[in-house]
C-alpha positions as CSV (number, residue, x, y, z in Angstrom):
1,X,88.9,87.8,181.9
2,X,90.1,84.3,181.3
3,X,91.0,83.2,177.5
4,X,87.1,81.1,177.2
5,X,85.0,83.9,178.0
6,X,87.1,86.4,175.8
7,X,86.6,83.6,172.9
8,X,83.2,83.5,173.6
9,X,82.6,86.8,173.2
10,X,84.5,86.6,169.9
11,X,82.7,84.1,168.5
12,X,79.1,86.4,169.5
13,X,80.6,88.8,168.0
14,X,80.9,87.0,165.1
15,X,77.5,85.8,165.0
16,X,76.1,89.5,165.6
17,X,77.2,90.7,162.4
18,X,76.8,88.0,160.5
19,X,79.8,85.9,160.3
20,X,79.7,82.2,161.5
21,X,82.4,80.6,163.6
22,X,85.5,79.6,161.7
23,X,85.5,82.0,158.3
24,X,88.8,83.5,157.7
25,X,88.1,87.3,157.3
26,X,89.0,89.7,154.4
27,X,89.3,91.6,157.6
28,X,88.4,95.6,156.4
29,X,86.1,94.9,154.0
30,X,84.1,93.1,155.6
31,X,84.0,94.9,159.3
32,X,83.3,98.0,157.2
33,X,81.0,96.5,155.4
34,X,79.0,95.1,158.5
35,X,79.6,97.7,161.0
36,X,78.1,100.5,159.6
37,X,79.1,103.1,161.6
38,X,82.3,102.2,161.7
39,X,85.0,104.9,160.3
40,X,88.9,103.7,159.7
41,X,91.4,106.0,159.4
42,X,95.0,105.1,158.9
43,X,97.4,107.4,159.8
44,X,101.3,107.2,160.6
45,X,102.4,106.7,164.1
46,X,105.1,106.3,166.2
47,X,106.0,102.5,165.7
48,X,105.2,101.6,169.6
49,X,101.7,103.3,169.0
50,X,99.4,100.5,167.2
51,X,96.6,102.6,167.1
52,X,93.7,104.3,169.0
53,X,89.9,104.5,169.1
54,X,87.1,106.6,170.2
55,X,82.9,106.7,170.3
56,X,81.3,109.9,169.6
57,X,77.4,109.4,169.8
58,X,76.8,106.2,167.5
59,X,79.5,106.8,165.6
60,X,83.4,104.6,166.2
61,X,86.1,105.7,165.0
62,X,89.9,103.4,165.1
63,X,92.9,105.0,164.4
64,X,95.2,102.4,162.4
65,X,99.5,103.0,161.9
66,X,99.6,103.0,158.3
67,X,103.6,102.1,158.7
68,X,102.9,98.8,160.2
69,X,101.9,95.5,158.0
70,X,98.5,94.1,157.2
71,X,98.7,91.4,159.5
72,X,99.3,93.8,162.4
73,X,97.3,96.1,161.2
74,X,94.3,93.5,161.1
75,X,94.9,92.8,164.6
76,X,94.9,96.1,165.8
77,X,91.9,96.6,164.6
78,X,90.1,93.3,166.0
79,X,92.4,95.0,168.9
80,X,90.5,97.9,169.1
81,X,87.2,96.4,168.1
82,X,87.2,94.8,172.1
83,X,87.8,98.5,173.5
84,X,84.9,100.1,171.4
85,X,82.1,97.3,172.2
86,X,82.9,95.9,175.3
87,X,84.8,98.7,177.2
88,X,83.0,101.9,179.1
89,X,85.7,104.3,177.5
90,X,85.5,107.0,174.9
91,X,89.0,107.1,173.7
92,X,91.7,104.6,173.8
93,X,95.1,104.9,172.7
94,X,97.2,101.0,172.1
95,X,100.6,99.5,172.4
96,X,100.1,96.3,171.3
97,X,102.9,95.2,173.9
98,X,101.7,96.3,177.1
99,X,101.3,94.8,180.0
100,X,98.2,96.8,180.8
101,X,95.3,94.0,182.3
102,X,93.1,95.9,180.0
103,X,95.4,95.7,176.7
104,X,95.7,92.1,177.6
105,X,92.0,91.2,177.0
106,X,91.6,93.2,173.9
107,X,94.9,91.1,172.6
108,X,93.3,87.8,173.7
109,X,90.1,89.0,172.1
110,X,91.4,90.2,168.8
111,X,93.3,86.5,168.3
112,X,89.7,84.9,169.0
113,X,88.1,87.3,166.3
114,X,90.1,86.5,163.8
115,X,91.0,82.7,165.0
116,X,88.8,80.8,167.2
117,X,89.7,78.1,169.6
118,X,87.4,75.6,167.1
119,X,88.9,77.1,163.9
120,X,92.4,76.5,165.2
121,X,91.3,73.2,166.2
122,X,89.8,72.2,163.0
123,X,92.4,74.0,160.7
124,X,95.0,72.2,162.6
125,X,93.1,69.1,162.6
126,X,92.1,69.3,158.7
127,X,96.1,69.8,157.7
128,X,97.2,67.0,159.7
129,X,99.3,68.9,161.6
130,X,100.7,66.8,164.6
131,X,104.2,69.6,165.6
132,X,103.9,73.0,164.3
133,X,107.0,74.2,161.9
134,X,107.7,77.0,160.1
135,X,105.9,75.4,156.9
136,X,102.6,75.1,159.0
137,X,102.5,78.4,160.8
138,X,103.0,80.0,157.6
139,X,100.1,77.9,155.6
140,X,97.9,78.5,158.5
141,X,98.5,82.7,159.0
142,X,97.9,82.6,155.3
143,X,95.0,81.2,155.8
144,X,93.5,83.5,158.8
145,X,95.3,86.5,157.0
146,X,96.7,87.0,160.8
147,X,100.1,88.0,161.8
148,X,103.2,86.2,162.2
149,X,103.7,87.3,165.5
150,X,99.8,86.9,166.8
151,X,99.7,83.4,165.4
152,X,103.3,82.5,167.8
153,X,101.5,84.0,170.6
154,X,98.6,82.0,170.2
155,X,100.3,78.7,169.4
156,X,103.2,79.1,172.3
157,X,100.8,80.7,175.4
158,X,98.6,77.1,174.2
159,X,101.7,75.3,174.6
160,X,102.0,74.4,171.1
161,X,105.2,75.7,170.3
162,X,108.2,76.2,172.9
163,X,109.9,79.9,173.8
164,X,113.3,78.5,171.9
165,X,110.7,77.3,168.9
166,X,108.6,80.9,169.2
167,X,112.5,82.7,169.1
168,X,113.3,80.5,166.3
169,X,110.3,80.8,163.7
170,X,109.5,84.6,164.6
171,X,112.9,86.4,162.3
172,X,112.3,87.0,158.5
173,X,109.1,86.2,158.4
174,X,108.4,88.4,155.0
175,X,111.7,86.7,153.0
176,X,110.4,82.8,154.4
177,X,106.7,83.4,153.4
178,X,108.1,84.7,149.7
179,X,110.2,81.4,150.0
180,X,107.0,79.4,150.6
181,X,105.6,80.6,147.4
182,X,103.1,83.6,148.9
183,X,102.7,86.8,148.1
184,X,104.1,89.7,150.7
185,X,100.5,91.4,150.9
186,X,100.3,89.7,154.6
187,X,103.6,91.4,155.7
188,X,103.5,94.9,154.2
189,X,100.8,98.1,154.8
190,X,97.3,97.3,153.9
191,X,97.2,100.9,153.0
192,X,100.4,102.4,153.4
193,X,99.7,106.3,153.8
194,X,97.2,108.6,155.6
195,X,93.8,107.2,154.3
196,X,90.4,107.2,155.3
197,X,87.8,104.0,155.1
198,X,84.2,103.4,156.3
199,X,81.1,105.6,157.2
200,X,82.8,108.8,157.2
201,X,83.3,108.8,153.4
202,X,79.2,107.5,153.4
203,X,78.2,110.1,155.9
204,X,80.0,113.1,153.1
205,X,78.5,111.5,150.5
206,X,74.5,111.4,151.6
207,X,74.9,114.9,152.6
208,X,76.0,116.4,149.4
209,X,73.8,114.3,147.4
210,X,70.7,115.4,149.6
211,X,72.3,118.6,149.1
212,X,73.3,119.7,152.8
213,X,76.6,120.5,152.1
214,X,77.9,122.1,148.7
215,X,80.3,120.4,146.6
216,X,83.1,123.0,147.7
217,X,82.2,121.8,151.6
218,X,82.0,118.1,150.8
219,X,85.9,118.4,148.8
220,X,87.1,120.2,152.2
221,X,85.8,117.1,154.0
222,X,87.6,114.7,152.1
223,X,90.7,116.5,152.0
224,X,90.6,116.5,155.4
225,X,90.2,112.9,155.6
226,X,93.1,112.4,153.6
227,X,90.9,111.5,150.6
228,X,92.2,114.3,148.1
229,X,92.1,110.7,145.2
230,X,88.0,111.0,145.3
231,X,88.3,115.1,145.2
232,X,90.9,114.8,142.3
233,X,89.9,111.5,140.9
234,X,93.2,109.7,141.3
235,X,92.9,105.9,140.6
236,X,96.0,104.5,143.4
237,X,95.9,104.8,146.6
């Protein structure tokens, strides 16, 4: 599928649930917040393995590596986002760097969910930005909370940066951005350990309270989940 109709797609998706065209996305929030059946569970990995999804009935699960940082963590998810909605296939599992046709599209995807061709445009357009540098790419994955390495992707395979410019801006990305007066939220674990996010936790929840399961049950369940902080009331994750 060619690069348009993938950012087409993104941009319905968009509009499906919600979200107009160029927002920038406090990315888990607000997919679990609009896809409601929608359960996250992040879980270490072997570092090639980005993560995985599946559909049972209704419900859609995504596996996330907790290891890896939010900014690839946010695209994995957008990643896996194209397999569950727009892909005949019960259960998925991702490396982010294949060459797989398949794996491809959901890549392509995932940069248009989280960056359109417009927003690009106008972001690039609104900063005055006439050469990408290090400075720029930095301000602008800020400001799509997308990864480092997504963002050189997306700038050298539209011919806006060179291979010898995506070599050069891609090492130490965490150190420069800290440099640059930001925070290293982008380039560490949105939730670094086993943890569990989304309709799952609901689901528990709505059948102890309409008293389904007992409160014995409904603790098992969230262990399980790797939510022991809401059986044992811990306040960190």
């Amino acid at each position: 599928m060619n690069s348009y109709k993938l950012n087409h797609l993104a941009m319905e998706f968009r509009l499906d649930i919600g979200l107009d065209y160029g927002t920038p996305l406090d990315f888990f929030p607000v997919i679990t917040s609009k896809l409601k059946n929608l359960t996250i569970v992040f879980i270490k990995m072997d570092d090639k393995i980005s993560g995985a999804c599946f559909k049972v009935d209704s419900q859609q699960i995504m596996f996330i590596n907790s290891k890896h940082p939010k900014g690839r963590q946010v695209f994995t998810a957008a990643h896996e986002i194209y397999h569950l909605f727009y892909e005949d296939t019960n259960f998925t599992i991702c490396n982010l760097n294949s060459n797989d046709e398949i794996e491809k599209n959901a890549n392509r995807f995932a940069s248009f969910l989280l960056m359109p061709i417009n927003a690009l445009y106008s972001y690039k357009k609104e900063n005055n930005i006439e050469k990408w540098n290090l400075n720029s790419i930095i301000d602008c994955e800020q400001y799509f909370q997308i990864s480092h390495e997504a963002l050189l992707y997306r700038l050298k395979s539209g011919g806006d940066i060179t291979f010898d410019e995506f070599n050069l801006f891609k090492p130490n990305i965490k150190n420069n951005a800290l440099h640059r007066g930001y925070d290293s939220s982008l380039y560490e674990p949105y939730i670094g350990k086993d943890y569990t996010i989304g309709n799952y936790v609901r689901l528990v929840e709505e059948v102890y309270e309409k008293d389904l399961i007992s409160n014995g049950k409904r603790e098992e369940y969230l262990i399980q989940a790797y939510l022991s902080d809401l059986v044992y009331n811990l306040e960190d994750l």
